[in-house]
N, C-alpha and C positions, 0 to 999 in steps of 0.2 A: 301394500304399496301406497307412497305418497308420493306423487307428481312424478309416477317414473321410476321411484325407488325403492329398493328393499326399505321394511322396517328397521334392518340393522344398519342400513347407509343411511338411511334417512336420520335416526341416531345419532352417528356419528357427526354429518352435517351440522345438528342441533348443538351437539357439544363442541362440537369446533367456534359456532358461531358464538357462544355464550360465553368461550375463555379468553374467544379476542374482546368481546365486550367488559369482562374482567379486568382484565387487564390492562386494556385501554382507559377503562374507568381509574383505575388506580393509578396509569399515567396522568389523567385531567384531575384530580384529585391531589396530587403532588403538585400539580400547577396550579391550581388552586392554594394551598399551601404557604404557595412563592408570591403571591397574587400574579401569576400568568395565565391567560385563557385558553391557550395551548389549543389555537380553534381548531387546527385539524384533527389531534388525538381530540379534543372532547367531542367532534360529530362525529367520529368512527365510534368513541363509546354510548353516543345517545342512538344510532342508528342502530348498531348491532344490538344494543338493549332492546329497540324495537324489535327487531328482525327475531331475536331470541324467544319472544313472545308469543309475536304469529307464528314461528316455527314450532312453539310449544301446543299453540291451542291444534294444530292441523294433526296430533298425535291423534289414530284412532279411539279415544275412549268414550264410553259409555256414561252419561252424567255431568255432573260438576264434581272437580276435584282439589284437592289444595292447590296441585299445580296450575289450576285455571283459576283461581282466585287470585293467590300471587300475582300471575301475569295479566288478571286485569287492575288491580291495584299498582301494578309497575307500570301499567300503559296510562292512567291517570296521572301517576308522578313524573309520566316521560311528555305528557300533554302539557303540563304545569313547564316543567322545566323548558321543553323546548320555546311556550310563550314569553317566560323571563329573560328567557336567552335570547332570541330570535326577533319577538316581538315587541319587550318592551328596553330592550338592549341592557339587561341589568339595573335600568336605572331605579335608584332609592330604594326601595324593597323587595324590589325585584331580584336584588343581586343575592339576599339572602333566602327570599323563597328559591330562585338555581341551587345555592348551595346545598340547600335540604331535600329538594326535592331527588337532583340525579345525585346524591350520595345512598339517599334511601332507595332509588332505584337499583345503585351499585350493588346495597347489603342485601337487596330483595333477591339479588343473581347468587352472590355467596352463600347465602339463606340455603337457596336450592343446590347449591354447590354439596355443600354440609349436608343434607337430606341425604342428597344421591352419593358421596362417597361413605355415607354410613349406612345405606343401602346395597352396592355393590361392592361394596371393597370387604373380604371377608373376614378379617382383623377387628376391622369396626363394627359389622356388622354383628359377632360375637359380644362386644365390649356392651351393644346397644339396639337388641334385634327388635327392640321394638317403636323407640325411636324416643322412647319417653325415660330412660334410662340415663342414671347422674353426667357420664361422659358424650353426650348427646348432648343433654342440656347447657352443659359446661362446656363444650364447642359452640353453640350456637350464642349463650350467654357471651363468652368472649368476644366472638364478633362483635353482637350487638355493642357489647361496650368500644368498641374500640371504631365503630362506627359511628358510633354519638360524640367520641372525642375529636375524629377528623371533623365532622359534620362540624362542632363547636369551632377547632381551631382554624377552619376555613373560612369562616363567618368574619372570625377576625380578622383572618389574615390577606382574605380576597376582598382586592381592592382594584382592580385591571385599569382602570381609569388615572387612578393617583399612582401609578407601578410607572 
């Protein structure tokens, strides 16, 4: 039980809150893009990035885990981000520490995305039961590339001020 809840509600809870964070991320990231700051989808995706986090570490386990690593390295990158964003309103370098930071937060949720449907999903799980396996690596590889190229072209392209 967590706060009331089965482990399997509580579960689901978690993945609920982490596809709106997805998601939403990948909406402020298009706006990014446009050089739009998109304030409302980008604090629904820096909050549910949080929310995603502390809902991760309250999972009953024993120890430190990959998952509790990630989500303190993504609560760093969501510290950082929200000062660029919030505190120092983008200005001069701040606007491309934001970019870096809540996009690596973005790829850090996909990250775990990819973990867990090559975990539960039994297809992939087959293709990659141990998680170190070519189509594992080559899923996660992908990402990462394709999150180092938004991350780049958003540098460029976000400018909310000159927009």
């Amino acid at each position: 039980m967590v706060f009331g809840m089965s482990l399997s509600t509580y579960t689901t809870v978690h993945v609920i809150i982490s596809l709106i964070a997805i998601v939403t991320g990948f909406i402020a990231v298009f706006g990014m893009l446009q050089s739009r700051r998109m304030a409302g989808w980008t604090a629904i995706f820096l909050w549910m990035t949080v929310l995603t986090s502390v809902t991760g570490f309250l999972f009953p386990f024993a120890g430190v885990t990959p998952g509790i690593i990630v989500g303190i390295i993504s609560m760093v990158l969501l510290a950082i981000a929200f000062f660029a964003l919030y505190g120092k309103h983008l200005d001069v370098a701040w606007r491309w520490v934001y970019v870096w930071t809540a996009i690596a937060a973005l790829w850090f949720n996909v990250f775990i995305l990819i973990v867990q449907l090559f975990q539960k999903i039994a297809f992939l799980n087959a293709l990659a039961p141990t998680g170190s396996e070519p189509p594992f690596q080559i899923a996660q590889g992908a990402a990462l590339v394709l999150f180092v190229a938004l991350a780049i072209m958003a540098v460029r392209n976000f400018h909310p001020r000159a927009a």
